[in-house]
C-alpha positions in Angstrom: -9.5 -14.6 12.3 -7.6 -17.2 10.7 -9.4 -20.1 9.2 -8.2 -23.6 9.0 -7.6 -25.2 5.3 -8.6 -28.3 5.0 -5.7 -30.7 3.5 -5.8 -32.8 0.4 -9.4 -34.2 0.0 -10.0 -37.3 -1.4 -9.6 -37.1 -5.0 -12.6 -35.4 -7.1 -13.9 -37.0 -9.7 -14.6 -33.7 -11.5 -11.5 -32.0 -11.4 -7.7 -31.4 -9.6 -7.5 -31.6 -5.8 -5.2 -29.0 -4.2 -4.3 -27.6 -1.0 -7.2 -25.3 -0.6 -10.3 -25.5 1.0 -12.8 -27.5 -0.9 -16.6 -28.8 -0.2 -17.6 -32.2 -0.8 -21.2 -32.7 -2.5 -23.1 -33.8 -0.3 -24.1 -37.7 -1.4 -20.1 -38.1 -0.4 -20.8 -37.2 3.1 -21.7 -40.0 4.6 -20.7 -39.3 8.3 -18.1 -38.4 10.5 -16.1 -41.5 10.3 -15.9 -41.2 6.7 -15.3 -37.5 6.9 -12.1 -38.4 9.0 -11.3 -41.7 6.8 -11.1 -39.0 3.8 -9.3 -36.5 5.8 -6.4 -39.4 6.7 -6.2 -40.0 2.9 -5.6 -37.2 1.9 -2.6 -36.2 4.1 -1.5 -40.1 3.6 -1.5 -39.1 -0.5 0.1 -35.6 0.7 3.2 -36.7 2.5 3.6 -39.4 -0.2 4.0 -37.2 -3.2 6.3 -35.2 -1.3 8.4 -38.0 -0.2 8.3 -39.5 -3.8 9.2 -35.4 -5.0 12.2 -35.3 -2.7 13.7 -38.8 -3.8 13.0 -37.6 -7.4 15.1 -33.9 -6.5 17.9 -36.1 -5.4 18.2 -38.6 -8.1 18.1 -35.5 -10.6 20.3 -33.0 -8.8 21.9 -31.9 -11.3 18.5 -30.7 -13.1 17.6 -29.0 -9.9 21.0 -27.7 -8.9 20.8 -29.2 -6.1 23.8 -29.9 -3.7 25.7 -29.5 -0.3 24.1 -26.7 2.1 20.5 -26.6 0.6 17.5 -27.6 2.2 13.9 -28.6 0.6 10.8 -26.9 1.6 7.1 -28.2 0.8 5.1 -25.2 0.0 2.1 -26.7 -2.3 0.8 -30.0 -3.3 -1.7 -30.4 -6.7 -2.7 -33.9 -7.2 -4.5 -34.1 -10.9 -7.6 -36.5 -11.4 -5.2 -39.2 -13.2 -2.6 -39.2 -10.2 -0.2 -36.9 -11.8 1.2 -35.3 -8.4 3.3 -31.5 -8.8 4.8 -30.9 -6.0 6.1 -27.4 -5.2 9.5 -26.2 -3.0 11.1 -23.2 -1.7 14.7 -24.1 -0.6 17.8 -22.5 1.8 21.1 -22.4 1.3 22.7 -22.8 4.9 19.8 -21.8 6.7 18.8 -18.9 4.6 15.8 -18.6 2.1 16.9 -18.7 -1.4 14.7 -16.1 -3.5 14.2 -17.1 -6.8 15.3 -20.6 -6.3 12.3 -22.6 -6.3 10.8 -25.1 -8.8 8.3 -27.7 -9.0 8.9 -31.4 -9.4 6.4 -33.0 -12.0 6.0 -36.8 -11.5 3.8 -39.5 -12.1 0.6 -41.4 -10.1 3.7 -44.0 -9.3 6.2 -41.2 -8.3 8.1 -41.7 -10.9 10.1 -38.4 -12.5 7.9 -36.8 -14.9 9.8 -33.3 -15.5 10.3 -29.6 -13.7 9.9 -26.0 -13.7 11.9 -24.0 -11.9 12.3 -20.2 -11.1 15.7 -18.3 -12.4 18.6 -19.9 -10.6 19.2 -23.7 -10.6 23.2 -22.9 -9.1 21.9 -21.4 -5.7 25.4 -21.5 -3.4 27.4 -18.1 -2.7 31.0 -17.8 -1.5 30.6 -16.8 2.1 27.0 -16.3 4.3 29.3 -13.6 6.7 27.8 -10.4 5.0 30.2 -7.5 4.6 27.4 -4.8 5.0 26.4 -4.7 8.3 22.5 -5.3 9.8 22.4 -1.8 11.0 23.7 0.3 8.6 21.4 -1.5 6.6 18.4 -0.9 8.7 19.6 2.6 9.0 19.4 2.9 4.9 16.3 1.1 4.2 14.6 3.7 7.1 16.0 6.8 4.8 15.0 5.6 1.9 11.4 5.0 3.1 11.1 8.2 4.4 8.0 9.9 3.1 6.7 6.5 2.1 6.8 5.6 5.8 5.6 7.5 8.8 6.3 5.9 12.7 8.5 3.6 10.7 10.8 0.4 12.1 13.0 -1.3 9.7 13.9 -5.3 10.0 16.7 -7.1 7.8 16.6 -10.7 7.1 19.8 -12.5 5.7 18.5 -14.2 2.5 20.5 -15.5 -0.9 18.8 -13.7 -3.7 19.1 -15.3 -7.0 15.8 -14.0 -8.9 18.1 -12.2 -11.9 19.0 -16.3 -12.0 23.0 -15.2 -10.0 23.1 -16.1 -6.6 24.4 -13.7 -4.3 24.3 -12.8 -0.2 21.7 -10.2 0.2 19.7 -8.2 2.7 15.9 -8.3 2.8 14.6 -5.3 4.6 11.1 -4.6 5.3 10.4 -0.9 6.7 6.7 -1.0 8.4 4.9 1.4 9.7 2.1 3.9 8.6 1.1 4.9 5.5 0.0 8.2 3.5 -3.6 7.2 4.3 -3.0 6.3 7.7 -3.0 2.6 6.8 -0.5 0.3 7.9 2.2 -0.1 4.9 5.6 -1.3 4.5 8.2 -1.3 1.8 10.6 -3.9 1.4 14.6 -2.8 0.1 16.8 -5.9 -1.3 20.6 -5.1 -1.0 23.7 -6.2 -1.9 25.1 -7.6 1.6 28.9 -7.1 0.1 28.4 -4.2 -1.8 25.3 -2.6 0.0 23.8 -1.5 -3.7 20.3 -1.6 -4.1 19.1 -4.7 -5.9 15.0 -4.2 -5.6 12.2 -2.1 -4.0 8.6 -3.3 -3.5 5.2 -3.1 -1.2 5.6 -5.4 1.9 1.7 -5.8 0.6 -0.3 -6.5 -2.0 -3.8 -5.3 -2.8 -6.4 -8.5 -3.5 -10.3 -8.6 -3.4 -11.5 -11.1 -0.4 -15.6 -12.2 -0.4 -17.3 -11.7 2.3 -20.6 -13.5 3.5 -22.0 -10.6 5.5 -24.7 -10.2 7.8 -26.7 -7.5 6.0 -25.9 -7.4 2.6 -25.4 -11.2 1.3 -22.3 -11.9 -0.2 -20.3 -8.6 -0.9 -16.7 -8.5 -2.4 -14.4 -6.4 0.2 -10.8 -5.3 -0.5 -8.2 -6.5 1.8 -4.1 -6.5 1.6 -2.1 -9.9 1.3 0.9 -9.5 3.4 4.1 -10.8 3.2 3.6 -14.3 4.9 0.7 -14.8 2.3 -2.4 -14.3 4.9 -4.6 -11.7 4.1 -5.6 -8.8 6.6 -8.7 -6.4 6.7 -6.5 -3.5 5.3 -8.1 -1.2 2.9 -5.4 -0.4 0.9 -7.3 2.1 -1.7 -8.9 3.8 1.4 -6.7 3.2 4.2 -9.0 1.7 7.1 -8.0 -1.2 9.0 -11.0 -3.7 10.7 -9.5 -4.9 14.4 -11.3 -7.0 17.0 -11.7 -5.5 20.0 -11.8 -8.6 22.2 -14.8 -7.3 24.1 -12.9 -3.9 25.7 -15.1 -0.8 26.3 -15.0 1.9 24.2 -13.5 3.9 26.8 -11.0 1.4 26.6 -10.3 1.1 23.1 -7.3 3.2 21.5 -6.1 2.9 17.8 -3.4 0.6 18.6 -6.1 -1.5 20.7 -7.4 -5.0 19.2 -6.2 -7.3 16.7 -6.0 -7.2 12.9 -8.5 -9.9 11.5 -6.4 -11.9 9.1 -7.5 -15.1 7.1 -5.4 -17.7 5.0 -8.0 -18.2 2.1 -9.4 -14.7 1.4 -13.0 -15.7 2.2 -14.5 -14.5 5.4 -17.4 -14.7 7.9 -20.8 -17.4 7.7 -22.9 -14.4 7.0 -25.1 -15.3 10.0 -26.6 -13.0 13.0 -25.5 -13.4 16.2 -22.6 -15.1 14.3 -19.9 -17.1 16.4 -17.6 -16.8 13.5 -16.1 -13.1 15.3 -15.1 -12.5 11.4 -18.6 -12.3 10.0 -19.7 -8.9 12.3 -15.7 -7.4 10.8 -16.8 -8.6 7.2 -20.1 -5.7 7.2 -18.1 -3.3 9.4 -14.9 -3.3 6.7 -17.5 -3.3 3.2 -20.1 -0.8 4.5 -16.9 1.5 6.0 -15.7 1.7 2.7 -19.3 2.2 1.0 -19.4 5.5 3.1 -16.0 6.7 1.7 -17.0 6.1 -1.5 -20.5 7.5 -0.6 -18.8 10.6 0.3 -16.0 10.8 -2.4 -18.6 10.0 -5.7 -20.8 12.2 -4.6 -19.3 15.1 -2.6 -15.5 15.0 -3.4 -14.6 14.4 -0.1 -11.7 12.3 0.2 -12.2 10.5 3.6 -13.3 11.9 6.8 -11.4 15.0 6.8 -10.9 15.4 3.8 -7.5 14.4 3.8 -7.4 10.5 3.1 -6.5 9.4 5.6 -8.7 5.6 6.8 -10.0 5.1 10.1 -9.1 2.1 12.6 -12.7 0.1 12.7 -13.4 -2.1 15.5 -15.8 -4.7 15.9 -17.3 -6.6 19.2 -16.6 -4.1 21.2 -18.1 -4.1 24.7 -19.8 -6.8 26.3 -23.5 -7.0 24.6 -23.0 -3.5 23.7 -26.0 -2.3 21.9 -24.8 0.3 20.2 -21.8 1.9 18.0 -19.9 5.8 18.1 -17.7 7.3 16.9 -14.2 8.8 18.4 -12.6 11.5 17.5 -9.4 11.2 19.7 -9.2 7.6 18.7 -10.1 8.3 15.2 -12.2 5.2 15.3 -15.5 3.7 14.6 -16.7 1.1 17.4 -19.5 -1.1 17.0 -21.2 -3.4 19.7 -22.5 -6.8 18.9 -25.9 -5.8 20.3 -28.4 -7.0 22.7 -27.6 -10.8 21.9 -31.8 -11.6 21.6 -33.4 -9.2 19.4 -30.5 -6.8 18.2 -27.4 -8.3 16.0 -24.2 -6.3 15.9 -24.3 -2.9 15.2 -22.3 -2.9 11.6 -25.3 -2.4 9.0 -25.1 0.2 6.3 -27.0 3.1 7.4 -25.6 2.5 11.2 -21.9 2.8 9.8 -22.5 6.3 7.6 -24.5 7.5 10.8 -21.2 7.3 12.8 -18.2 7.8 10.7 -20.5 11.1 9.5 -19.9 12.4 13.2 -16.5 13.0 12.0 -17.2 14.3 9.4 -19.4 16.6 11.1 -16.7 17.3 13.6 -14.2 18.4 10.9 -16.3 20.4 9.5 -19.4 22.8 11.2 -18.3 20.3 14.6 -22.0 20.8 15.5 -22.3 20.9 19.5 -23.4 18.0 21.3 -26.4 19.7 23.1 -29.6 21.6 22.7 -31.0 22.5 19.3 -27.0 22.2 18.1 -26.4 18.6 19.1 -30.1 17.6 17.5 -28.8 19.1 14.0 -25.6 17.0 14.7 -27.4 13.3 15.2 -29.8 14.5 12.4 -27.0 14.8 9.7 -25.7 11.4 10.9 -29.3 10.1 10.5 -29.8 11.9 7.1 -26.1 11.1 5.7 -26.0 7.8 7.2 -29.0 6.9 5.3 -27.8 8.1 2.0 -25.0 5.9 2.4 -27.9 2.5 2.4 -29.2 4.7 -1.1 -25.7 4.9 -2.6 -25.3 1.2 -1.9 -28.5 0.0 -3.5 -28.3 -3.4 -1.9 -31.1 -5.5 -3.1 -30.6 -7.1 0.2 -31.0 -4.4 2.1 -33.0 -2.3 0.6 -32.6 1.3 1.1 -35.6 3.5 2.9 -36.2 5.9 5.3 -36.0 3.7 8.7 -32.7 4.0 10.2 -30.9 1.4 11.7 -33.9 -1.1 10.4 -31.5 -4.5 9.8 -29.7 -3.8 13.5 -32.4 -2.5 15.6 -35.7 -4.1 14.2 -38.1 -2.9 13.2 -36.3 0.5 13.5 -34.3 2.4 15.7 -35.9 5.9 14.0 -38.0 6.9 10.6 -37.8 10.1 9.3 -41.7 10.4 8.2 -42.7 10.3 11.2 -40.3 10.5 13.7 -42.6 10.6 17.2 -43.3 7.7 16.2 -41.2 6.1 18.3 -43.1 7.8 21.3 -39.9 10.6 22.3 -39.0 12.1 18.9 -40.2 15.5 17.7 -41.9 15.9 14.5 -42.3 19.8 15.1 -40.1 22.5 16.6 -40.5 24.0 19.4 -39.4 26.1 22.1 -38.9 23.1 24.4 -37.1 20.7 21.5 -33.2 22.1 22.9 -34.3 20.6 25.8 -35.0 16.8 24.5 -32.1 14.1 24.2 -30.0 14.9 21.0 -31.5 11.5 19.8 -34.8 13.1 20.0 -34.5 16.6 19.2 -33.1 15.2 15.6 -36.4 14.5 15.0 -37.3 17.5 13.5 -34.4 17.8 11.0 -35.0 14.1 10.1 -38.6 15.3 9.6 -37.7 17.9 7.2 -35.5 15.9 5.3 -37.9 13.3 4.3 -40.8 16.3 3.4 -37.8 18.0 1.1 -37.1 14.7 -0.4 -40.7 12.6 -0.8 -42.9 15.1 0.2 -45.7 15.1 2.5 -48.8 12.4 2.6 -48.9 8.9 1.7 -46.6 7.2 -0.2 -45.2 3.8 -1.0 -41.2 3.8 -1.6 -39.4 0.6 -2.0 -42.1 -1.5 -0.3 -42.4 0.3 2.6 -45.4 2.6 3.2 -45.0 6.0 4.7 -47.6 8.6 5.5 -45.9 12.0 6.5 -48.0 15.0 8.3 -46.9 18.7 8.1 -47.3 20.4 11.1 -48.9 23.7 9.6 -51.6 21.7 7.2 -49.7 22.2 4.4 -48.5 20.0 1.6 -44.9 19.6 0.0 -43.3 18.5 -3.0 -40.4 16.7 -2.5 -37.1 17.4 -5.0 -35.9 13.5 -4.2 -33.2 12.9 -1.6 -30.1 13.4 -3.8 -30.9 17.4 -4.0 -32.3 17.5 -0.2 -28.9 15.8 0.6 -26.7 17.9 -1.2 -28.0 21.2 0.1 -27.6 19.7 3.5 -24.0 18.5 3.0 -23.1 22.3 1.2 -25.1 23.9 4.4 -23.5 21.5 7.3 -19.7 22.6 5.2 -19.9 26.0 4.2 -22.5 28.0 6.1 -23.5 25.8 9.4 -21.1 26.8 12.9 -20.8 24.8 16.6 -23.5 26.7 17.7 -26.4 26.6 14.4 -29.2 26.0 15.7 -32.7 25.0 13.8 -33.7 28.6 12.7 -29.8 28.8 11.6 -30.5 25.4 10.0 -32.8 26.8 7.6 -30.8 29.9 6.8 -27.9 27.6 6.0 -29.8 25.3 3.8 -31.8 28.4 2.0 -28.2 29.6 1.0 -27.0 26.2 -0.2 -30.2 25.5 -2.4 -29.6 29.1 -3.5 -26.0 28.2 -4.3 -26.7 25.1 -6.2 -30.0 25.7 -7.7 -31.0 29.2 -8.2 -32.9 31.2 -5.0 -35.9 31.3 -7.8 -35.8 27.4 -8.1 -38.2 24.5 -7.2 -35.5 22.8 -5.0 -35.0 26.5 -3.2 -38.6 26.9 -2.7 -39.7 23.1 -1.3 -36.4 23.6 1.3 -38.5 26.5 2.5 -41.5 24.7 2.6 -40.5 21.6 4.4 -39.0 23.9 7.1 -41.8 25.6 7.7 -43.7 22.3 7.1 -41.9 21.5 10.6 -42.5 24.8 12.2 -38.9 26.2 11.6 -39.1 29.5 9.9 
């Protein structure tokens, strides 16, 4: 959401006082009157400077090349400790922007004329503002040129006077948006010679920049966003294509890719990294970072290059529902949805290991597309579980710290655990011949189970701070191989040997052959996957 800048604060001591948001220590607050008294000055010193900046333009026109037809701007005010004020304009010739034609007046704590600096072009009028190149062949051209670049594409010229190269001249601006090769929102912007129709300059409509974010789970992460062309930045990925929408509170039966709005900010800086947050931005701020820690997750340490494998970013939404405890994922939609929880115990549903779990449903679904029932649909929530929680190890956050509880931060104490998983009173720890017919959620149990025996091994044991004691449920005892191998084989198993239909027995086949694959079927890691399947009854 966009967040107000506060104007020119009272002049700091310590430094320069712009335009930008700034905090004042806090012996200078001394109340809300004061606070307002501070606020009036500063937009009093504001209008001043640029009042003193125009007078200055006009009494040195020719410096500025300014004359009959242009118009003045304010885009930036910096007002130095001493008073010095530098005051900043964009200007039009006859109603059109002028790119290339702006400069910054340099004057005094009295306003008097202190110097400039200006862009290329101090001459800024043209002959005639009646192009000879027409708005739709131009739209036309800018839409072929764009093609491949551009996908779903709509093309809109602007009427400008472009005198970057320093010689004014009319000119389209076009900017082609639409989708990009990552499934991002992109555009392309084509600068033409209205008389002529040659091309002059091609460039992104956006520009990739690195926002901070004060999340809810993680502390303050950096997140990578796109400035657009008005200067506000949006929660566009641009090096892995997702875009991070507010759902306004629709259902997720509701929701469609074009659904929501963007989140865009002024400054860069988003959320108060606070549960239960009313800033709507915070909730979007661990949603966009963690999104793009699974992609990552998955790209470092697989090679797979988004979801399917084909780079394309997924449409992310946040407060979806009305206290929706929960988050999925949508095939049809391409989307991830998250809730904002229960509104008491449970914040929204955006922490690390919750956003792997559910954007790893697609990839399960481009891949072995697991069923969603019986012994089938339990292996499909277990790879979420077990993938989901290798994203939290891939991120190392020292805030939060990774283990073997999912969902831990959003659903305390924890929504599952993996050493034990009946104990939360309905998951199965063992097969059996009854598990098909448990809840998917539940019937994972058993593949979460093995995964933690394969990784840590059975018994007591102390990882990261958190005390685990995991039982086999033959009396034996494992060795784990650490959750990198176990992971691996289950990530060659679920993409090369699993099918719709795999159920646990077919689980272990498909994991014997991965280990075989990638260790050896005479190696350690080959022989504890064995073991912590049978360790759970599967064999």
């Amino acid at each position: 959401m966009p967040r107000p800048l506060l104007a020119l604060s009272a002049m700091v001591a310590a430094g320069v006082v712009t335009t930008g948001a700034l905090v004042m220590p806090a012996h200078a607050q001394t109340g809300a009157a004061q606070h307002a008294t501070t606020a009036r000055d500063a937009a009093t010193a504001r209008a001043k400077a640029i009042s003193r900046a125009k007078a200055n333009v006009t009494r040195h026109a020719g410096a500025f090349g300014f004359g009959a037809g242009q118009a003045l701007k304010a885009k930036d005010v910096v007002i130095d400790a001493d008073g010095t004020q530098h005051v900043r304009f964009e200007r039009t010739y006859r109603g059109l922007p002028v790119v290339g034609g702006d400069f910054v007046v340099h004057q005094k704590a009295d306003g008097s004329f202190k110097g400039s600096t200006r862009a290329q072009a101090r001459e800024v009028a043209v002959g005639s503002v009646t192009p000879a190149v027409g708005a739709r062949s131009t739209a036309a051209g800018a839409l072929k040129r764009a093609h491949g670049l551009v996908r779903d594409a709509r093309s809109t010229p602007e009427l400008i006077v472009w005198a970057a190269d320093g010689t004014p001249r009319l000119a389209w601006r076009t900017t082609v948006q639409g989708v990009g090769d990552k499934g991002q929102p992109h555009g392309e912007v084509y600068v033409t010679d209205a008389t002529t129709g040659a091309a002059i300059e091609n460039y992104d409509a956006e520009r990739e920049a690195t926002g901070t974010g004060h999340s809810e789970y993680t502390g303050d992460v950096a997140i990578d966003t796109t400035q657009q062309a008005d200067g506000t930045f949006a929660l566009i990925d641009p090096v892995r294509g997702h875009t991070t929408k507010d759902a306004h509170n629709l259902s997720a039966s509701s929701l469609k890719s074009s659904s929501g709005t963007l989140f865009t900010d002024a400054d860069d800086v988003w959320g108060d990294g606070r549960k239960f947050s009313t800033d709507r931005a915070t909730a979007a701020v661990d949603a966009h970072a963690n999104t793009a820690k699974t992609f990552d997750y998955y790209r470092t340490t697989f090679g797979r290059n988004g979801i399917k494998n084909d780079g394309r970013g997924a449409t992310v939404f946040v407060h979806v529902g009305t206290q929706w405890d929960n988050a999925q994922w949508s095939d049809s939609c391409f989307c991830m949805m998250t809730g904002d929880g229960d509104g008491t115990t449970d914040p929204e549903q955006v922490d690390l290991d919750t956003m792997g779990h559910e954007m790893t449903h697609g990839v399960t679904s481009a891949t072995a597309n697991l069923r969603y029932s019986g012994e089938s649909g339990g292996l499909n929530e277990a790879t979420s579980d077990i993938l989901g929680t290798m994203v939290e190890w891939y991120a190392a956050n020292p805030v939060d710290t990774p283990d073997y509880l999912f969902s831990d931060q959003s659903t305390p104490p924890w929504l599952r655990r993996f050493d034990k998983p009946s104990l939360d009173g309905r998951s199965a720890d063992c097969w059996s011949k009854s598990v098909g017919r448990l809840d998917v959620h539940y019937s994972s149990g058993v593949g979460n189970h093995w995964f933690y025996l394969a990784s840590e091994g059975s018994g007591a044991k102390t990882v990261n701070g958190v005390s685990y004691n995991s039982p086999t449920c033959n009396g034996s005892t494992v060795t784990g191989i650490g959750n990198r191998k176990a992971s691996a084989v289950w990530y060659r198993a679920l993409t090369v040997y699993m099918t719709s239909t795999t159920d646990y027995k077919g689980a272990r086949t498909a994991t014997l052959n991965a280990a075989k694959d990638l260790y050896g079927a005479g190696s350690p890691e080959y022989a504890t996957v064995a073991a912590a399947w049978s360790a759970v009854n599967v064999s």
